[in-house]
Each structure stands twice: as C-alpha cells, then as structure tokens.
C-alpha positions as CSV (number, residue, x, y, z in Angstrom):
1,X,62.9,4.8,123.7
2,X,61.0,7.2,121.9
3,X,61.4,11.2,123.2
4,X,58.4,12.9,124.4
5,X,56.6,14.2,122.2
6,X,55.1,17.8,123.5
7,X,53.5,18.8,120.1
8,X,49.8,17.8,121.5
9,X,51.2,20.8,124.3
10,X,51.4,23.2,122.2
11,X,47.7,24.7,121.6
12,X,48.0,24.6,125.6
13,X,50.6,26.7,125.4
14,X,49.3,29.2,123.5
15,X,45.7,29.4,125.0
16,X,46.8,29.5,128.5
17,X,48.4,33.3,128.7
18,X,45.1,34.7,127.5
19,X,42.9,32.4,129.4
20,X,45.0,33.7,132.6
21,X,44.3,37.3,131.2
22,X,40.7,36.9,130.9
23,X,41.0,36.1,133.8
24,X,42.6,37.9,135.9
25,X,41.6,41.1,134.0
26,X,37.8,40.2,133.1
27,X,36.6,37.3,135.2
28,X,38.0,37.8,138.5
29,X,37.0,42.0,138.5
30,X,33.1,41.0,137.3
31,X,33.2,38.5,140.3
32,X,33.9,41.2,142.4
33,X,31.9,44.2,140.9
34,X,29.0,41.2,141.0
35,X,29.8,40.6,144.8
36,X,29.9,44.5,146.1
37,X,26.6,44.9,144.0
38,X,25.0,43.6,147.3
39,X,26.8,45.9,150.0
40,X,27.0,49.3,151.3
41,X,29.9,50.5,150.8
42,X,31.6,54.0,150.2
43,X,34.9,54.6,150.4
44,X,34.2,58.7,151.6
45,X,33.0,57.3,154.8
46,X,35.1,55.1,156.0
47,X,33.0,52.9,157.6
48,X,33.4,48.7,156.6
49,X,31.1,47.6,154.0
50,X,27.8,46.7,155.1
51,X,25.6,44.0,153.6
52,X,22.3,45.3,152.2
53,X,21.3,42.7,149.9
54,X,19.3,44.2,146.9
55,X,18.6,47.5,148.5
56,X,20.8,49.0,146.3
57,X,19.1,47.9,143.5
58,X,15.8,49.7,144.7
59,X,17.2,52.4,144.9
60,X,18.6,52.9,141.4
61,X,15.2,51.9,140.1
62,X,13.5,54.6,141.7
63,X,15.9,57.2,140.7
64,X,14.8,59.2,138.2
65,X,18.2,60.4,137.2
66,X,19.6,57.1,136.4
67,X,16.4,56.8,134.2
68,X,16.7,60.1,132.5
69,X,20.3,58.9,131.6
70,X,19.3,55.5,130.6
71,X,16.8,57.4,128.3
72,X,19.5,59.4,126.5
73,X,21.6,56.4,126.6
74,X,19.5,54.6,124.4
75,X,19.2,57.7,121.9
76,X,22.0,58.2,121.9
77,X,22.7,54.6,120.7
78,X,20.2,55.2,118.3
79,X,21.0,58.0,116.8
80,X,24.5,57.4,116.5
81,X,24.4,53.4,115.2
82,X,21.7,54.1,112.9
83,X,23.2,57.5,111.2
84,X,26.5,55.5,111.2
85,X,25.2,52.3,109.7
86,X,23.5,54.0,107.3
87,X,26.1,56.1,106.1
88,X,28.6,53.8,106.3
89,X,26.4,51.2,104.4
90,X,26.0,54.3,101.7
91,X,29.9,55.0,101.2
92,X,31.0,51.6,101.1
93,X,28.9,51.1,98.6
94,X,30.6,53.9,96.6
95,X,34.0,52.4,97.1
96,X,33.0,49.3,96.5
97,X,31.7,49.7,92.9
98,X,34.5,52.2,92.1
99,X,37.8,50.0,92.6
100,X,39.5,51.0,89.5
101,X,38.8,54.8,90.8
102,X,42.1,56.5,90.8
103,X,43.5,57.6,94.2
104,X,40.6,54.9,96.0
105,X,43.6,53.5,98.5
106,X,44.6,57.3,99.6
107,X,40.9,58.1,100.1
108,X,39.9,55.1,102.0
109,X,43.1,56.0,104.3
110,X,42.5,59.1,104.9
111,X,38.4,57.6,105.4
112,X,39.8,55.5,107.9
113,X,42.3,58.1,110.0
114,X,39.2,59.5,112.7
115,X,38.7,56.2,114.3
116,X,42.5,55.6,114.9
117,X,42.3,58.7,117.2
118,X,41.9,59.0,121.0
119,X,38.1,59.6,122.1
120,X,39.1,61.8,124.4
121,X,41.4,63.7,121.7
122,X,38.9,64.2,119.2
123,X,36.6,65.7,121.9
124,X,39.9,67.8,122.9
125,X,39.9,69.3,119.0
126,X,36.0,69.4,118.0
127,X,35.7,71.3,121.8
128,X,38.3,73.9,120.0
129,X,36.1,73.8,116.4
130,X,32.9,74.3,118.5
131,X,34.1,77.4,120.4
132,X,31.4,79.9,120.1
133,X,34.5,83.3,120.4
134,X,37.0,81.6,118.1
135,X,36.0,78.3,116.8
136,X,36.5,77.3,112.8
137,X,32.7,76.4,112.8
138,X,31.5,79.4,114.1
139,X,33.6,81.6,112.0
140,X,32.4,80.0,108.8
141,X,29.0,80.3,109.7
142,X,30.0,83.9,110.4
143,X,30.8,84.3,106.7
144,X,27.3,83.7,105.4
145,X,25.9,86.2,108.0
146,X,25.1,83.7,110.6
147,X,24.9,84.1,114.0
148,X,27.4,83.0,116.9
149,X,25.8,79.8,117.9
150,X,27.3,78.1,121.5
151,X,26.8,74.7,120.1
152,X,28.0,72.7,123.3
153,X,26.6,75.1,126.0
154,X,22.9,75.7,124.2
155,X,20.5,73.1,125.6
156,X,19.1,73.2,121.7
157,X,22.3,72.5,120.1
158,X,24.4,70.4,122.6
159,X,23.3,66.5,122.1
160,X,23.5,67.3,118.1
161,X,26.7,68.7,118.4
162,X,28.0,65.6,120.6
163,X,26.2,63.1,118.5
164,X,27.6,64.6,114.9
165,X,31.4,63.9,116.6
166,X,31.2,60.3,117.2
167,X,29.1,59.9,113.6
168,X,32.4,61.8,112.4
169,X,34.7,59.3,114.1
170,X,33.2,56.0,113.7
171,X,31.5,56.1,110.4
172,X,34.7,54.8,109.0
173,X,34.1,51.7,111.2
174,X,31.0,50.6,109.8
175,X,32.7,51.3,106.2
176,X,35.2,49.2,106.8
177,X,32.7,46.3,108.2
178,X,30.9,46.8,105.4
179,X,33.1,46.9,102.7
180,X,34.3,43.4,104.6
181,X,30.7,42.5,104.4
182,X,30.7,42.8,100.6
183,X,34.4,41.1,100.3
184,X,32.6,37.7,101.5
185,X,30.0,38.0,98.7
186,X,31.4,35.2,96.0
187,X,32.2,37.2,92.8
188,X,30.9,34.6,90.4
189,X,27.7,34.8,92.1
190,X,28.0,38.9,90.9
191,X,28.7,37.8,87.8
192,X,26.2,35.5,87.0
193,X,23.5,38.2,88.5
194,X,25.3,40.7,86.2
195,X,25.2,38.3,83.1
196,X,21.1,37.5,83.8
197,X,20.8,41.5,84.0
198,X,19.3,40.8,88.5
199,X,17.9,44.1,89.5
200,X,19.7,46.0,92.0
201,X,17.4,44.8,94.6
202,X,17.4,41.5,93.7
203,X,21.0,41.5,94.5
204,X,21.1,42.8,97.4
205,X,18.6,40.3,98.8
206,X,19.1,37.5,97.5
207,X,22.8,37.4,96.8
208,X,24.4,40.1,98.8
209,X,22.4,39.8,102.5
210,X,23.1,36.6,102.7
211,X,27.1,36.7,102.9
212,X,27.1,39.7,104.0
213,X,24.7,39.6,107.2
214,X,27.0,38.1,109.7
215,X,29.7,40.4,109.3
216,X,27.7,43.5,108.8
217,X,25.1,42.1,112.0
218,X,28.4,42.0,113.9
219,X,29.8,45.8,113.4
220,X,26.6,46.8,114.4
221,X,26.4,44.9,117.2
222,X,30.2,46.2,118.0
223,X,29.1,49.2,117.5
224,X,25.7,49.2,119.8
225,X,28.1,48.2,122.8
226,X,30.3,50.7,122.5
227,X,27.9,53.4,122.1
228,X,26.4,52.2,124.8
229,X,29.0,52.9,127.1
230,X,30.3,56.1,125.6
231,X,31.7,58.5,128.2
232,X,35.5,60.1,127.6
233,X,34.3,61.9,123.8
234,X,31.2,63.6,125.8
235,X,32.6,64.2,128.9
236,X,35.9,66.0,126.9
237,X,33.3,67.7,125.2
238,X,30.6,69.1,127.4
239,X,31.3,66.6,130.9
240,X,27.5,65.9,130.5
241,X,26.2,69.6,130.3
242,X,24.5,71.7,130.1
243,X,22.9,70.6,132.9
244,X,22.2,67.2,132.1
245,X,21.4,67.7,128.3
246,X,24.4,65.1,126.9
247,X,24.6,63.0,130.4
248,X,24.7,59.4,129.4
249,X,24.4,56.4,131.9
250,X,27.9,55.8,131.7
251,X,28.7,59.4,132.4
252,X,26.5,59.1,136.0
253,X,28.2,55.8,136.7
254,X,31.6,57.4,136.5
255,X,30.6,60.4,138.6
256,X,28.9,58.3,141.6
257,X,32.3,55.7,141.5
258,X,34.9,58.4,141.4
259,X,33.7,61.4,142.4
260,X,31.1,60.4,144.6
261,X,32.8,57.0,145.5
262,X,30.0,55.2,146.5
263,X,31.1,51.9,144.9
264,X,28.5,49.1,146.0
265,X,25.4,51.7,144.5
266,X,28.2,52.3,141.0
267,X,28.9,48.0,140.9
268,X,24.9,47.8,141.1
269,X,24.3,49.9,138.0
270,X,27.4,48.8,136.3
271,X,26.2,44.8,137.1
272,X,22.8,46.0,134.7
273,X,24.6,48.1,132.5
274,X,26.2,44.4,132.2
275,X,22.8,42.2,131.5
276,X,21.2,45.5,129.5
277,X,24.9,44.7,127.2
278,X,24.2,41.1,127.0
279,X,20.6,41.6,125.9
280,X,21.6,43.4,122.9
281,X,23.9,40.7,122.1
282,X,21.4,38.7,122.3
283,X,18.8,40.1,120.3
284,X,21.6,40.2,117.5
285,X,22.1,36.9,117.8
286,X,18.5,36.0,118.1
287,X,17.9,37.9,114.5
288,X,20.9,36.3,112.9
289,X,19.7,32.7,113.8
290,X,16.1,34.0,112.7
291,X,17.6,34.9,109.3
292,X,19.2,31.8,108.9
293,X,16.2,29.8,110.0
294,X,14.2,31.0,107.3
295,X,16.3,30.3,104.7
296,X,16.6,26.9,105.6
C-alpha cells in the first residue's frame, strides 16, 4: 500500500498562515470599521452605541473642515508624488547610464539610507534642522545675511517645509522603482536602438515605456497611497499647524478617533478614505490596461 502522499498539501500549507493574517489583521478589522460606520458611538460618553444609519455620513459631508483637509490632502499628494517621480525618474536615469561610474554602489546606498528611517524620526531631526533659534538651516542662511525664517510655525513657509521632508525621504523610492523599471528593458533591444543610432525619444517611447510602465505605474501608485495617508512625519513636525496650514485628512481622522474618540463619525471617514484609496488604484489600473489596449 502506497504512503500518503501530502506533497499536493504543501502550497496549503504555506498559503494558509497569511490567509489567517489577512484576516484576522485586515479582513475582520474593515468588517468592523465598515459596521460602526453606521452607529453613534463615542467612547467619552459612555453611553451604548446607537444606530444612526448614514447620519454620520451627512455630517462629514457638510463639514467644512474635513473638506479643507481633503483639499490639502490631495496637494499634498500632488506635490509630493509628482516632485518625487519626477526627480526620481531624473536620477535614475543618471545612475543608470553611468554603471561603470566609480563609487556608483556607495552612492546609491547612501541614495537609499532616508527611506529606511522612521517617519516619525526624520520629522524628530528635520524639526531640530528647522529650528528658527538654533537650527543648521537657519544658521546657514544666516551666513549669506539672511534672515531668521520660522519655517514650521510661518503660515507662508510651513506646507513647503513639510512637503520638501517627505520629497527628501522618499525620492530614493521612486529611484529605486525606476532603476527597476529600466532593469526589465531587454538590453538587445538597447542595442539594436543604439546600433540604428534611435533618438533619445524614440527610445524612451517605443522601447523603454513599454517594459518599463508597469513597474514604474506601480511605485507611483505605491506611492499615491501612502501619501495619501501621511500623518506621523507631519504631525512630528508641526502636529498640523499653524493652525490648520499642514493638516491632512489623516491628521483630522486621528485627532477625532483618539483624542476626540468619537469612533463611529472616525470609521465613517476612514470607510471613504478606503473607496477614495481604491479609486486611485483604479484609475492606475484603468491607464495601464488603456496603455496596453492601444498597443494591441
């Protein structure tokens, strides 16, 4: 009699655990955030939770605060994906075409060091650089005869300041997507384009773009998320002041849950901080297959 034979078990086996973290850690807690969306419920009164069926949801779309933060949410996503892309697109470009440059792996480490810090670190240290009495920036810009400038307490200066941090930090990201991006190119493809003398552009379009899109659609899409729902560097850095200059959606949401604790109004906003999330994905994902579609 032949033993049993458990090798058809084995993909089971190793699927399983992080099905039953998914969920237990994503599925089961969305469930629920999904559920007290519908109630009235605060834990500061200590009353039961009351059933009050989309109320909740009026009320956060006639609040103007939760649309001024939704606002600067969104340019903040902006501004931060965009400049990072961008840049990121531009340096590993550099690196790319300079692979026999000596000292390339040190630099590219050292490139890569900002994003393997702690948000709420770097907003720890870049709160020290932007001290107006005895920061480092502030003391340079004293050498060329320029004035003390409060950079996270001047309504003027405060969503720059913010915004240039996270560009600091997570430009590295996008290089590293993108220099993956370019790895997926075929080289004999580059070759031949090089051999036939292809314009720059050419190349890009038409050789480049092609392999590349998915991977580089991806980072940015990565990185549109998780802009999105930025809140530990900012509120290290200026806790959504001054006044409400640098305070994001994600900001509010934190404050109403744990400060004000007024969970079923928070698991309302969170619930379409959720679909606004899933819209972006899908707008990606829309372009990506429009790409592809038009190729074909």
């Amino acid at each position: 009699m032949d033993g049993f034979d458990n090798s058809n078990l084995f993909p089971y086996c190793l699927i399983i655990p992080v099905l039953l973290f998914f969920i237990i850690w994503n599925l089961i807690p969305t469930l629920w955030m999904i559920g007290m969306s519908f109630y009235n419920y605060a834990f500061t009164t200590g009353a039961p939770e009351k059933f009050n069926g989309i109320s909740n949801l009026i009320d956060i779309m006639n609040n103007d605060t939760v649309w001024g933060n939704l606002g600067r949410t969104f340019t903040w996503v902006l501004a931060t994906t965009g400049i990072e892309t961008v840049l990121g697109i531009l340096l590993a470009f550099l690196f790319w075409n300079s692979a026999k440059l000596p000292g390339r792996r040190l630099a590219l480490t050292l490139l890569f060091t900002p994003m393997l810090i702690a948000p709420a670190s770097v907003g720890a240290f870049f709160k020290l650089l932007y001290e107006p009495d005895f920061g480092v920036i502030n003391y340079l810009l004293s050498l060329f005869g320029i004035a003390k400038i409060n950079f996270l307490g001047d309504l003027k200066w405060a969503f720059p300041a913010v915004t240039l941090v996270d560009v600091w930090m997570w430009t590295p990201f996008m290089i590293l997507i993108t220099l993956a991006a370019l790895g997926s190119v075929p080289k004999a493809e580059l070759e031949a384009a090089e051999i036939d003398r292809l314009p720059w552009t050419k190349r890009l379009v038409h050789i480049i773009w092609p392999y590349g899109k998915f991977v580089l659609m991806l980072g940015i899409l990565l990185r549109t998320i998780d802009s999105f729902k930025t809140m530990d560097l900012i509120f290290m850095l200026t806790r959504g002041g001054p006044g409400n200059t640098t305070e994001l959606v994600a900001i509010g949401l934190y404050r109403k849950a744990f400060e004000g604790f007024t969970m079923g109004w928070s698991s309302t906003l969170a619930v379409i901080l959720l679909f606004i999330a899933i819209a972006f994905t899908s707008v990606y994902l829309y372009i990506l297959n429009l790409s592809n579609a038009e190729k074909e």
